[in-house]
C-alpha positions in Angstrom: 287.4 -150.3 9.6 289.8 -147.0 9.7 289.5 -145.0 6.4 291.5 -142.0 5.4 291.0 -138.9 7.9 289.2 -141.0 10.4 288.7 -139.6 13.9 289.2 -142.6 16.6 290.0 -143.3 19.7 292.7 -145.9 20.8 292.9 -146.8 23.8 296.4 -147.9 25.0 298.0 -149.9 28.0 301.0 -148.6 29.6 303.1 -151.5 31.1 305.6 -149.6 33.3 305.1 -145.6 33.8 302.0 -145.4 36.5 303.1 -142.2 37.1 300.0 -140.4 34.8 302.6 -138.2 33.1 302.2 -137.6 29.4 303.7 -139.7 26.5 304.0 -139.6 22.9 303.3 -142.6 20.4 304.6 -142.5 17.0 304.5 -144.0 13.5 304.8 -143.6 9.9 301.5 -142.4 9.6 300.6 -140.7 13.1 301.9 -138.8 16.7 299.7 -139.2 19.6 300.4 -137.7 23.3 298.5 -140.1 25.6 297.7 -139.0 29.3 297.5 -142.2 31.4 295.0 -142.8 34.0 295.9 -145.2 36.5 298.1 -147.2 33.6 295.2 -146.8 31.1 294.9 -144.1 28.3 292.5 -142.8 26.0 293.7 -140.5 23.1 292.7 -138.5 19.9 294.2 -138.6 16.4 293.7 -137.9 12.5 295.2 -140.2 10.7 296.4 -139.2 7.4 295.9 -142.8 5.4 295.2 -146.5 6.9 297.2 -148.1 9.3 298.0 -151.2 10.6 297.6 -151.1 14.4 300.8 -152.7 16.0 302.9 -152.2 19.5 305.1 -149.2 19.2 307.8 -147.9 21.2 307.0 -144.4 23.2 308.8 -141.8 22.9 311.0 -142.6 26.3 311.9 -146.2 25.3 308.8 -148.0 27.3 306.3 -150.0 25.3 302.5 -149.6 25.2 300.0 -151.9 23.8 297.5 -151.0 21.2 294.0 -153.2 21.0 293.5 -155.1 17.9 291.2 -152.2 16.7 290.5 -148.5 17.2 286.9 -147.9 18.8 285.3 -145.0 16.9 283.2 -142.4 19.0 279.9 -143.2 17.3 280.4 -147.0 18.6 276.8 -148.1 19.4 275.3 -149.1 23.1 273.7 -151.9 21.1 275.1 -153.2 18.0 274.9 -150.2 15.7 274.8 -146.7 16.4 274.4 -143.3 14.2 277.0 -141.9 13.8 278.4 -138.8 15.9 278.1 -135.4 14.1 281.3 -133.7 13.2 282.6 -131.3 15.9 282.2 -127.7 15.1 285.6 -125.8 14.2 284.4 -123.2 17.4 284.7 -126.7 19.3 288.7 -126.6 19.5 289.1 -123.3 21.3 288.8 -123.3 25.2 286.3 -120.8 27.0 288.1 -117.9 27.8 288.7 -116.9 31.7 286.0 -115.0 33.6 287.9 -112.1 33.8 291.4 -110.8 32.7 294.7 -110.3 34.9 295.3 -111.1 38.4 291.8 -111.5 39.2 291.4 -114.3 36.6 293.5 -116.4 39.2 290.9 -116.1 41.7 288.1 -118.7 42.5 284.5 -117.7 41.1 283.2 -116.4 44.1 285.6 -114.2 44.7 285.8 -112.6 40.6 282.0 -112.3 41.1 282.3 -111.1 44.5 284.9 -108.4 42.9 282.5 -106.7 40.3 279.4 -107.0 42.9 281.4 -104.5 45.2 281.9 -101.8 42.4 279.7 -99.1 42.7 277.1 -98.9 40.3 278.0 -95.9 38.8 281.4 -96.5 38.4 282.6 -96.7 34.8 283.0 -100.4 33.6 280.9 -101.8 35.8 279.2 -104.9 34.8 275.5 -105.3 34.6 275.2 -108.0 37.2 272.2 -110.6 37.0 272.2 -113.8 38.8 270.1 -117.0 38.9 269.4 -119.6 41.5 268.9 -122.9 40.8 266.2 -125.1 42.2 268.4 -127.0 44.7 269.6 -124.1 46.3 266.5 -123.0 47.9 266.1 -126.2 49.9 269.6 -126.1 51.1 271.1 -122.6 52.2 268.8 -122.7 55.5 270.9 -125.2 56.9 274.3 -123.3 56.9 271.8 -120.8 59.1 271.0 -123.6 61.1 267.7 -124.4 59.6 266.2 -126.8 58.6 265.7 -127.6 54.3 263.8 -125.5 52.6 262.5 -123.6 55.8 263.6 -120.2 54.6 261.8 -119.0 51.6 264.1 -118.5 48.2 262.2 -114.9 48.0 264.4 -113.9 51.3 267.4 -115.5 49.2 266.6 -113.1 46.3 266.4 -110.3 49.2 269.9 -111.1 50.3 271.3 -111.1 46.9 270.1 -107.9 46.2 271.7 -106.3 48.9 274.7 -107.4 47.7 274.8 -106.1 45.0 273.1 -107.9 42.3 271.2 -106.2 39.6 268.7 -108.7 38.5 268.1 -111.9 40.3 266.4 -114.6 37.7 265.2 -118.2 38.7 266.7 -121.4 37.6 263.7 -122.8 37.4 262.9 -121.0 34.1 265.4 -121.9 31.9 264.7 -125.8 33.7 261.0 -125.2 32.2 263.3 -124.5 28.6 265.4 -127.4 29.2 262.1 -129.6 28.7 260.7 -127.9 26.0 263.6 -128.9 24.3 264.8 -132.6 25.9 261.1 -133.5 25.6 260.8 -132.6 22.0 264.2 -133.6 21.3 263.4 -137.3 22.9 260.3 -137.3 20.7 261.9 -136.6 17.5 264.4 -139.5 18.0 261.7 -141.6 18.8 259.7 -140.7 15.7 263.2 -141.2 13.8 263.8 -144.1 15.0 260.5 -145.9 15.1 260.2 -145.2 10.9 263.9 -146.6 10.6 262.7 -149.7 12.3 265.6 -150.0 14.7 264.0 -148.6 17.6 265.4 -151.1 20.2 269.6 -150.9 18.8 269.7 -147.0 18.8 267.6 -146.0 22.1 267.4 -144.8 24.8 268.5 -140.9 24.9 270.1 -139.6 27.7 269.8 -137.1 30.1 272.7 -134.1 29.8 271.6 -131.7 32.4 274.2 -132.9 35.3 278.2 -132.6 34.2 279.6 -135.3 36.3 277.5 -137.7 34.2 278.3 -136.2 30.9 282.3 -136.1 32.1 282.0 -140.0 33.0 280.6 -140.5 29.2 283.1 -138.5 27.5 286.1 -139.8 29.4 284.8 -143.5 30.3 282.4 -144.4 27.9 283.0 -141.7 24.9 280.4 -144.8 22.4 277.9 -143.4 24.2 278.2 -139.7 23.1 275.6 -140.4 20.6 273.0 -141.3 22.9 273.5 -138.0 25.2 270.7 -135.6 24.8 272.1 -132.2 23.0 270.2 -130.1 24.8 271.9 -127.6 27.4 271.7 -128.2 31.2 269.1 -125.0 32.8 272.1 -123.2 33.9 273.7 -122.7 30.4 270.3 -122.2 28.6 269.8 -119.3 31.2 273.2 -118.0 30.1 272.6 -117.9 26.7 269.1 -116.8 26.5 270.5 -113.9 28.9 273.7 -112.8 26.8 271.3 -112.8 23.5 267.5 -112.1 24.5 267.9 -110.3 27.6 270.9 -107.9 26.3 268.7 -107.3 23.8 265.9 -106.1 25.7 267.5 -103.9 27.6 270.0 -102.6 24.8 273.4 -104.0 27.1 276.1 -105.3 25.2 276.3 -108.7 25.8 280.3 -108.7 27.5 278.7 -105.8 29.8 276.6 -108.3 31.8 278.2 -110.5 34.0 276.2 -113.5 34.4 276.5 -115.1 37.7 274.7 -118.2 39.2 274.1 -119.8 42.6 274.0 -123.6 42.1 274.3 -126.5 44.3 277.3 -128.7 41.9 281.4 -127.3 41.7 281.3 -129.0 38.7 278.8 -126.1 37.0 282.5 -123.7 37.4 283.8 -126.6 34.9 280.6 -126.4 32.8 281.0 -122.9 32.3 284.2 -123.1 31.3 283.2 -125.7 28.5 284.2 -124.7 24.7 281.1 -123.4 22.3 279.6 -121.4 25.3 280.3 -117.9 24.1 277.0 -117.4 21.7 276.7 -114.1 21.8 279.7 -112.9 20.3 283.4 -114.5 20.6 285.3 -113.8 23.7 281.9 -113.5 25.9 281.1 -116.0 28.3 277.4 -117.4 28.6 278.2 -117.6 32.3 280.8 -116.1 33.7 281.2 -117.2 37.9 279.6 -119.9 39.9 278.9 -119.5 43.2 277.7 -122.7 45.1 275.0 -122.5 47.9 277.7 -122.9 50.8 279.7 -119.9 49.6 276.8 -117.9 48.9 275.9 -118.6 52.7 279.3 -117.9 53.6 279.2 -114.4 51.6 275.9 -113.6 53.2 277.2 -114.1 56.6 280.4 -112.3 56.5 278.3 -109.1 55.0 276.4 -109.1 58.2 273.0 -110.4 56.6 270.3 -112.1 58.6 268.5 -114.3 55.8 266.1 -115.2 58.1 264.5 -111.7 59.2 264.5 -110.7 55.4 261.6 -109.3 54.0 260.9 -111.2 50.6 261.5 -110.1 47.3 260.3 -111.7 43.9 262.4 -113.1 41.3 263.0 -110.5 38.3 260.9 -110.6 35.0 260.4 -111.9 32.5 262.8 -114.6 33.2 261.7 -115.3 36.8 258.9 -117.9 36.9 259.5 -121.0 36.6 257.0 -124.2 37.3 256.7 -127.0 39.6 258.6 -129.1 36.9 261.4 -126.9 36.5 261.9 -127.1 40.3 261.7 -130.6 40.5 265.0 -130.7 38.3 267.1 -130.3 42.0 266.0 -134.0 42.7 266.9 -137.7 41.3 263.8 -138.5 38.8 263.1 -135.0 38.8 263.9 -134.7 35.3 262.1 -137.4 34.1 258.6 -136.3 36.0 258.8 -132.7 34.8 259.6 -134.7 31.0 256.5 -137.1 31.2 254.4 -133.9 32.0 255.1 -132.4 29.2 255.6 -135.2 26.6 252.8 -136.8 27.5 250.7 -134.1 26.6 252.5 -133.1 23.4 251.8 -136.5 22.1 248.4 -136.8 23.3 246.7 -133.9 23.8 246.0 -133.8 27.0 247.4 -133.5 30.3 249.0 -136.6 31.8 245.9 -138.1 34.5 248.4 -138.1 37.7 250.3 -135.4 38.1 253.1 -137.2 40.5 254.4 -139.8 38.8 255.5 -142.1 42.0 257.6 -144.3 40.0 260.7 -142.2 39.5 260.3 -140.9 42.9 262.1 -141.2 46.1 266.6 -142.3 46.7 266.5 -146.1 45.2 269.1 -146.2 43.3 267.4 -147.5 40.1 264.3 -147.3 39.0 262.1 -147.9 35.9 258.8 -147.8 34.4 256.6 -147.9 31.2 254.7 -145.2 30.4 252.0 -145.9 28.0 250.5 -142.8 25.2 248.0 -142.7 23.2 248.5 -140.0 20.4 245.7 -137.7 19.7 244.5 -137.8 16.2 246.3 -134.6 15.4 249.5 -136.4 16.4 252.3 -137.3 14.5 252.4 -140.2 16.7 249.0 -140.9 15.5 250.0 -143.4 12.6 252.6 -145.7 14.9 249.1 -146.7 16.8 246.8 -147.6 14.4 245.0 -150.2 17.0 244.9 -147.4 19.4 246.1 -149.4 22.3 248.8 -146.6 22.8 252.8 -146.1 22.3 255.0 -147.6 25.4 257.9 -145.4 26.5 260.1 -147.2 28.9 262.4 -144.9 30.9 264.9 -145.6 33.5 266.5 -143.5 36.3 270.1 -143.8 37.5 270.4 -142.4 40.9 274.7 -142.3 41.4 277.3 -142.8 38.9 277.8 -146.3 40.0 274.2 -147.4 39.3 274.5 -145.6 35.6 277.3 -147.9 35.1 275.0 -150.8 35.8 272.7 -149.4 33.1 275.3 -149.0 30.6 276.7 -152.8 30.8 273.0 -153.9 30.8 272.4 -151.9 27.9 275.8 -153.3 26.5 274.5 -156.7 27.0 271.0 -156.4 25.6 269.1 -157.3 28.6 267.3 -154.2 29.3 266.2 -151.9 26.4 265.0 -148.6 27.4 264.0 -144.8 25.7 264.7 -142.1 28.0 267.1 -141.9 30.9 268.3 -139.6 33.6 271.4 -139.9 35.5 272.4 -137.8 38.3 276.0 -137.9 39.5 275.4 -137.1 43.0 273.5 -139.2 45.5 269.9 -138.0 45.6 270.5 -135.6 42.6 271.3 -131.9 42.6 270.1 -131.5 46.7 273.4 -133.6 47.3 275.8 -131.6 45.1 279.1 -131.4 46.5 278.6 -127.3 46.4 275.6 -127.8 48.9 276.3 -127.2 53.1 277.5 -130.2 55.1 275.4 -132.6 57.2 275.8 -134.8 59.7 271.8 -135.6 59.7 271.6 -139.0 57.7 268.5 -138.4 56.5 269.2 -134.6 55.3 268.8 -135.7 51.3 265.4 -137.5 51.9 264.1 -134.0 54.1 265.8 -131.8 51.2 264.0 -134.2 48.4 260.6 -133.6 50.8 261.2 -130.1 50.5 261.5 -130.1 46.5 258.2 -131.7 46.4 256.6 -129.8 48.4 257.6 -126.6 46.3 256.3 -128.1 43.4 253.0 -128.9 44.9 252.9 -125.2 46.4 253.3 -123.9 42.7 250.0 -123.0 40.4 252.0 -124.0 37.4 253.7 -127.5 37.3 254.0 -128.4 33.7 256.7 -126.4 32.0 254.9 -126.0 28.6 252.3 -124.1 30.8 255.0 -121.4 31.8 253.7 -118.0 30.0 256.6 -116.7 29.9 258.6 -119.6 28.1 255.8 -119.7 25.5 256.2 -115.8 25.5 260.5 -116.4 24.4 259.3 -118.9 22.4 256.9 -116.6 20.3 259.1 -113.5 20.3 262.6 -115.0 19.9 263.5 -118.5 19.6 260.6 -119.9 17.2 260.1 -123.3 18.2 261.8 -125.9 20.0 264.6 -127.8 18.5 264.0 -124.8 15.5 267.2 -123.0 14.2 267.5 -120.3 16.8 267.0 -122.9 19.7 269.3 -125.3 17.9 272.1 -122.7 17.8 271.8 -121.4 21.6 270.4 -123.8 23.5 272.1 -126.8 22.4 275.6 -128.4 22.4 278.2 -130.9 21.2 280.5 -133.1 23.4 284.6 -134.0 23.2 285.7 -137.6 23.2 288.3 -137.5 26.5 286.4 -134.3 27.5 286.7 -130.3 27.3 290.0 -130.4 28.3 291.8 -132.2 25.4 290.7 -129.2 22.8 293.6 -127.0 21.8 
């Protein structure tokens, strides 16, 4: 099934060399350098006409074995899959570095930490604007030794002032922008897909908002790549809409802002750092340092700053509210609750009845449900439901990596079928990202997942469509969700073997 300029992937046994080191495979018709993984490999090639697939000798006189065929990137889940669009010519060419020189050797927190210190009216200076994602605020009391989510985030936007920062923005917004376009996004496939009659074969669409899951798939499972939603996880929406709209508002140059934010994962420094997020101009980063909620502690209490006695301090407009679904992004299910909220009513024209939905709640490790629409009449949905009984949406939530493995192989096997699902690497989602403070307290993720809820029921706004001031981006700037603005900042592409393999 290889035709002429094909892009594959082969994956190839190593018999001797465990040693990970690099190898080259050649032939007649193609070179590949393979990077083993515990005696396993998975590389890239063009091949420039059909070839038969046969053992070859590597280039230090060990043998590897090639499978009887190549498995192509668009591979289905089930038994046929649409095919993977083309990756972007932009998508070869690495993120550049934070900054330039010596400092570029330094870790995140200390290049951010480095332009936060120069004074404001020295020349060069960065416009510095942070954001603070919804985990964060239910965590950084306890390297204070407090308990989750005891300190408010608005003494957390205090602190970071005083440091320095010259706008302070909340995660929780661009989470509320996330949904607008996921949700949308999941109900266009499903529109897609029910007219094509192959609903069941090409579903379900994943969640891409956490990059230890999307790593797993591009390295472990790259058939899947198809399925991941395209949408941007909150932190990378916030850095584009900041390095287009924001600049814009306030006339800044788009490489004068220095976009910095506070998140719970280390694996957010690596999504920065992804190819294709420089949409402002070439060169300029979306979001330029991470800083995770234990080092921002650990900055805060090496300047001397008592978080606790703070006054508060709002979150900078107009990108600074965010609703009680954005916030519950932090958690496991999370994702999928502030989603129903939303698609439900897009589809049916009014607000969802409950506004908890208890079945993707709490640590299991799996869960699922069916959540049954009807489609208002002005609905596009309308004609799929022509008894009216209403349109069944079955949605699953992996809580772990290992448990999304068990979805996968189900969904390999045909024994579970499902539309939407969310995986979070971490245990318990975002509030156990390995950037959060340490705990002894065994039940520290359940408190910090109480503490997310309770935010969102604090909140006057819960559903992200509701949030005026996405509605107000969406009237001024980007159009309409999944339109060609918002397709071109606020969406992305993924790399068979990951990031890291583009030259």
């Amino acid at each position: 099934g290889i035709s002429e300029e094909s892009n594959f992937v082969i994956k190839a046994f190593h018999l001797r060399d465990r040693a990970r080191k690099p190898f080259s495979l050649k032939s007649s018709n193609m070179r590949l350098t393979l990077q083993p993984t515990c005696g396993s490999a998975v590389a890239h090639a063009r091949l420039r006409a059909p070839v038969a697939l046969a053992p070859a000798r590597v280039n230090r006189g060990r043998r590897v074995v090639l499978p009887v065929r190549a498995e192509t990137a668009s591979a289905p889940v089930g038994e046929s899959a649409p095919v993977a669009p083309p990756r972007p010519p932009a998508a070869a060419k690495k993120a550049k570095p934070a900054a330039d020189g010596a400092t570029a050797e330094k870790a995140h927190w200390e290049q951010a930490l480095a332009e936060l210190e120069k004074p404001r009216d020295q020349p060069g200076r960065k416009l510095c604007v942070a954001q603070v994602a919804p985990a964060v605020r239910v965590a950084v009391s306890e390297a204070f030794g407090l308990g989750p989510g005891s300190v408010p985030v608005k003494k957390l936007v205090t602190a970071m002032r005083l440091m320095g920062f010259d706008y302070v923005f909340d995660t929780n917004f661009s989470a509320d922008l996330t949904i607008m376009e996921e949700g949308h996004e999941l109900l266009h496939r499903m529109q897609g897909l029910i007219e094509s009659g192959k609903r069941e074969t090409e579903m379900p669409m994943f969640t891409s908002c956490c990059p230890g899951w999307v790593a797993m798939i591009e390295k472990s499972y790259p058939e899947c790549i198809p399925y991941l939603s395209t949408s941007k996880s909150p932190q990378m929406m916030m850095g584009a809409v900041i390095k287009n709209y924001f600049a814009k508002l306030h006339d800044v140059k788009p490489g004068d802002i220095s976009m910095i934010s506070i998140m719970p994962c280390v694996r957010k420094q690596g999504e920065a750092d992804r190819p294709g997020n420089e949409t402002a101009e070439a060169g300029v980063r979306d979001v330029d340092h991470v800083i995770t909620t234990a080092e921002m502690a650990k900055i805060i209490k090496d300047k001397g700053i008592d978080l606790a006695s703070l006054e508060d301090s709002e979150f900078d407009d107009p990108l600074g509210l965010g609703t009680g679904g954005g916030q519950l992004f932090g958690t496991t299910g999370g994702v999928m609750e502030a989603a129903l909220r939303t698609v439900y009513e897009v589809v049916s024209g009014e607000p969802m009845g409950r506004i908890a939905f208890d079945e993707v709640r709490g640590m299991d490790g799996l869960k699922e449900a069916t959540v049954n629409i009807k489609p208002a009449d002005s609905s596009p949905f309308k004609k799929y439901d022509p008894e009216g009984k209403g349109i069944d949406i079955k949605i699953a939530v992996a809580n772990g990596l290992g448990n999304a493995k068990k979805i996968i192989t189900n969904l390999k096997a045909g024994s579970v079928h499902y539309d939407f699902v969310e995986v979070m690497a971490c245990p318990g989602g975002c509030i156990g990202g390995g950037g959060q403070p340490r705990s002894t307290d065994k039940e520290i993720l359940k408190k910090r997942q109480a503490a997310m809820y309770d935010l969102d029921e604090r909140l006057n706004i819960r559903r992200s469509h509701e949030n005026p001031f996405i509605q107000k981006l969406y009237a001024e700037f980007l159009g309409a969700p999944l339109g060609e603005t918002a397709h071109n900042l606020l969406h992305t592409h993924y790399h068979v073997g990951g990031p890291e393999g583009c030259e």
